[in-house]
N, CA, C and O of each residue as an XYZ file, in Angstrom:
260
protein
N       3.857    -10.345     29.962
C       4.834    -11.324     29.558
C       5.829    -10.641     28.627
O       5.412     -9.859     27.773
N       7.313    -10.943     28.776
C       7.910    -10.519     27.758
C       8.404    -11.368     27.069
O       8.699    -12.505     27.439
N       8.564    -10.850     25.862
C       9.328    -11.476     24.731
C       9.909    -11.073     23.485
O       9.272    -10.848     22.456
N      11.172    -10.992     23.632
C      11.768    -10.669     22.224
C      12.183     -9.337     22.587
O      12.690     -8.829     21.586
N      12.208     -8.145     24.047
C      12.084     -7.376     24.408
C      10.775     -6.484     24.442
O      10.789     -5.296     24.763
N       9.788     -7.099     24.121
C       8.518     -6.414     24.100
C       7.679     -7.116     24.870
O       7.615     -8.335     25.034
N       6.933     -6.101     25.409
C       5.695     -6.615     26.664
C       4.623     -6.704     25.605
O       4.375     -5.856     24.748
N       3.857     -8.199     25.854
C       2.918     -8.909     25.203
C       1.735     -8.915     26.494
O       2.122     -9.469     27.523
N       0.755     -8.513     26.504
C      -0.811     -8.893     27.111
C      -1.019     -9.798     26.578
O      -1.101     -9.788     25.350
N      -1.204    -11.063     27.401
C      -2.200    -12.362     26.502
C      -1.291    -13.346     25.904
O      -1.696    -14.459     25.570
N      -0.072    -12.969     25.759
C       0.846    -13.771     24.621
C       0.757    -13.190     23.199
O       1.379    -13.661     22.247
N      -0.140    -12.032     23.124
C      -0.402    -11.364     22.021
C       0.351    -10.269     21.289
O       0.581     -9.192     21.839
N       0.749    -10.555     19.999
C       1.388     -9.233     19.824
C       0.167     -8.387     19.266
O      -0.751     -8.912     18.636
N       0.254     -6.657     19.633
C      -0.342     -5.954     19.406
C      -1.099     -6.030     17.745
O      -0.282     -6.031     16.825
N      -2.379     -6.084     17.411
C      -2.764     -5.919     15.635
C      -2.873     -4.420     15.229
O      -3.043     -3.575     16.108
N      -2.784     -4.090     13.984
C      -2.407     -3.422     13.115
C      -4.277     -3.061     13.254
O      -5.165     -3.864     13.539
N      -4.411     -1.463     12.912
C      -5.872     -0.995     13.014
C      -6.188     -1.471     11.490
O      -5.347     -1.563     10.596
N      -7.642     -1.767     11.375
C      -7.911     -2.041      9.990
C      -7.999     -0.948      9.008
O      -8.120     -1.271      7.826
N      -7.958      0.268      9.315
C      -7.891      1.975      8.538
C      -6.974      1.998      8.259
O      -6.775      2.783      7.332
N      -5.432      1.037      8.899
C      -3.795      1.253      7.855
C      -3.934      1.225      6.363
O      -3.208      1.776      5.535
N      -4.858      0.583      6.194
C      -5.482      0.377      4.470
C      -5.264      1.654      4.030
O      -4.663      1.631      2.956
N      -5.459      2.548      4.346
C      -6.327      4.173      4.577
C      -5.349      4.895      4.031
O      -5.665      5.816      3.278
N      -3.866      4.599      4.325
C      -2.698      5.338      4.590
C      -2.379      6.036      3.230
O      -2.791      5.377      2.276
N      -1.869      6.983      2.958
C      -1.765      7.113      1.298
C      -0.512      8.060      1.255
O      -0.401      8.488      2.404
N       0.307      8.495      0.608
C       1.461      9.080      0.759
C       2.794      8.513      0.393
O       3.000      7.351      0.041
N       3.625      9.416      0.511
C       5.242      9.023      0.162
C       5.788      9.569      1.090
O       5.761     10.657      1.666
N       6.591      8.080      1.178
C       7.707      7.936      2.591
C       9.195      7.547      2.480
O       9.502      6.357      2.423
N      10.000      8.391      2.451
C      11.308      8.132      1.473
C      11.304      7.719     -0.131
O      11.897      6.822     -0.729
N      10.329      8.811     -0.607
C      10.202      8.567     -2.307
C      10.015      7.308     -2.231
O      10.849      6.618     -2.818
N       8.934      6.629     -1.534
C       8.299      5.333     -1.771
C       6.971      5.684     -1.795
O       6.707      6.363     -0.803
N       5.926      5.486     -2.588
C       4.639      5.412     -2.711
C       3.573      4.204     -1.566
O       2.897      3.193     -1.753
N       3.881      4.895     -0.623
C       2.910      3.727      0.342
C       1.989      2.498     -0.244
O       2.053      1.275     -0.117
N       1.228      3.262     -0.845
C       0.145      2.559     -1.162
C       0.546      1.020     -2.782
O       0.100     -0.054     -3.185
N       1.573      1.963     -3.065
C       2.369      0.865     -3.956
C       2.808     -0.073     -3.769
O       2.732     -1.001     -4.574
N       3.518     -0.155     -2.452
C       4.606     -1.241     -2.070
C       3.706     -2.607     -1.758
O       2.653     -2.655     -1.122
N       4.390     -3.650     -2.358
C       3.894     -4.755     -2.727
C       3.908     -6.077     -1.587
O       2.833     -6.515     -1.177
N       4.890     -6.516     -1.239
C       5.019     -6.777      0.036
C       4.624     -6.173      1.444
O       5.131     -5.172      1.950
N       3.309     -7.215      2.156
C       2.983     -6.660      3.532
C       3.558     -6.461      4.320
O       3.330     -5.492      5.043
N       4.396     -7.161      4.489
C       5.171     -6.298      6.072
C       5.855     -4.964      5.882
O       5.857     -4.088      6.747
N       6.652     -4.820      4.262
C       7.339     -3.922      3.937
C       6.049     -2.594      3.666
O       6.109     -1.392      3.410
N       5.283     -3.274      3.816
C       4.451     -2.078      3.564
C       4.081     -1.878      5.128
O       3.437     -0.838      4.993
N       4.049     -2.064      6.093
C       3.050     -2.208      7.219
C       4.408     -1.186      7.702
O       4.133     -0.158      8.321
N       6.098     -1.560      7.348
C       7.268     -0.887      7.746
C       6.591      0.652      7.304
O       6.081      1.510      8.024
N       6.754      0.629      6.194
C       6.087      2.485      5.096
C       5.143      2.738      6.076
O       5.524      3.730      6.696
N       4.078      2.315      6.524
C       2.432      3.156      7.015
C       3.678      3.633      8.139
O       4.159      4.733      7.866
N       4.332      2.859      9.519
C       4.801      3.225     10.457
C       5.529      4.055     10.423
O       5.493      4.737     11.447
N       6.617      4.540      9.305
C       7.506      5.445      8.944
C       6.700      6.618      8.472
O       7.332      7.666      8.602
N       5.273      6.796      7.867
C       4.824      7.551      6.901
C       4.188      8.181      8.666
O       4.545      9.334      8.905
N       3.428      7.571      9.661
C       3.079      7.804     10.687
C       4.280      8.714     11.686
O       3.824      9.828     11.944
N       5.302      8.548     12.125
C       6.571      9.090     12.469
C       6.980     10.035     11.740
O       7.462     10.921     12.446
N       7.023     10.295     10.540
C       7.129     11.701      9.685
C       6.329     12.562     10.054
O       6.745     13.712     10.199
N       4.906     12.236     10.317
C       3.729     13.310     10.694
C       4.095     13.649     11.465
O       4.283     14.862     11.558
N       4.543     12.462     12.870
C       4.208     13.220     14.418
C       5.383     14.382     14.585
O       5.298     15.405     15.264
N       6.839     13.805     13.533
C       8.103     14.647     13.536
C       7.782     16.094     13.018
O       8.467     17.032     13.426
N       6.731     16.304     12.107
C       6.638     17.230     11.366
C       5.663     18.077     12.323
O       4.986     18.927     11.744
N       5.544     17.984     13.378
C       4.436     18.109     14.161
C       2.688     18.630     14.401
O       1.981     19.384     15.068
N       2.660     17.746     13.469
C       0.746     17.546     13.424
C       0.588     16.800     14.597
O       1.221     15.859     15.075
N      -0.762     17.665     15.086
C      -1.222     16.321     15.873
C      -2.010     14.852     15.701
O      -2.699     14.664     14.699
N      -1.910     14.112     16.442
C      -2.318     12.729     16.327
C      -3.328     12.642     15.660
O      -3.410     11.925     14.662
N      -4.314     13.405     16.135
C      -5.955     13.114     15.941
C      -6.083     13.816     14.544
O      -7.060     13.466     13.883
N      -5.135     14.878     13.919
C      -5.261     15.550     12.342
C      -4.782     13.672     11.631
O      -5.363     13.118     10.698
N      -3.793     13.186     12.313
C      -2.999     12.093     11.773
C      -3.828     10.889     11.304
O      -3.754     10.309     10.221
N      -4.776     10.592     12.531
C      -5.616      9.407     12.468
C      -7.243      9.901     11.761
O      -8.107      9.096     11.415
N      -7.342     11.220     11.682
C      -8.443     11.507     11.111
C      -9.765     11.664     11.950
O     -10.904     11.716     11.485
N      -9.386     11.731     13.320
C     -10.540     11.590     14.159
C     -11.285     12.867     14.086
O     -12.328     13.010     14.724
């Protein structure tokens, strides 16, 4: 199904892994783990995630597997 331009399974939008907790770092001289507001923070983990893959680590150094 789409919506909003994004393909939804279920009517569902995709959830957030519960290890984003996990995330720790600075992402445009913002302290991840600081930022006070959830979504604005959920924005930081995704940006702090995209810096890694740019910087090119791989995924699995990224997610810790």
């Amino acid at each position: 199904m789409w919506r909003g331009g994004a393909l939804l399974r279920g009517g569902e939008a995709p959830r957030f892994n519960p290890k984003a907790k996990d995330i720790k770092g600075v992402v445009c001289g913002v302290r991840v783990e600081d930022v006070k507001d959830e979504l604005m923070q959920k924005i930081r983990y995704l940006d702090k995630l995209v810096d890694e893959l740019a910087k090119g680590k791989a995924m699995e150094k990224i997610l810790r597997q």
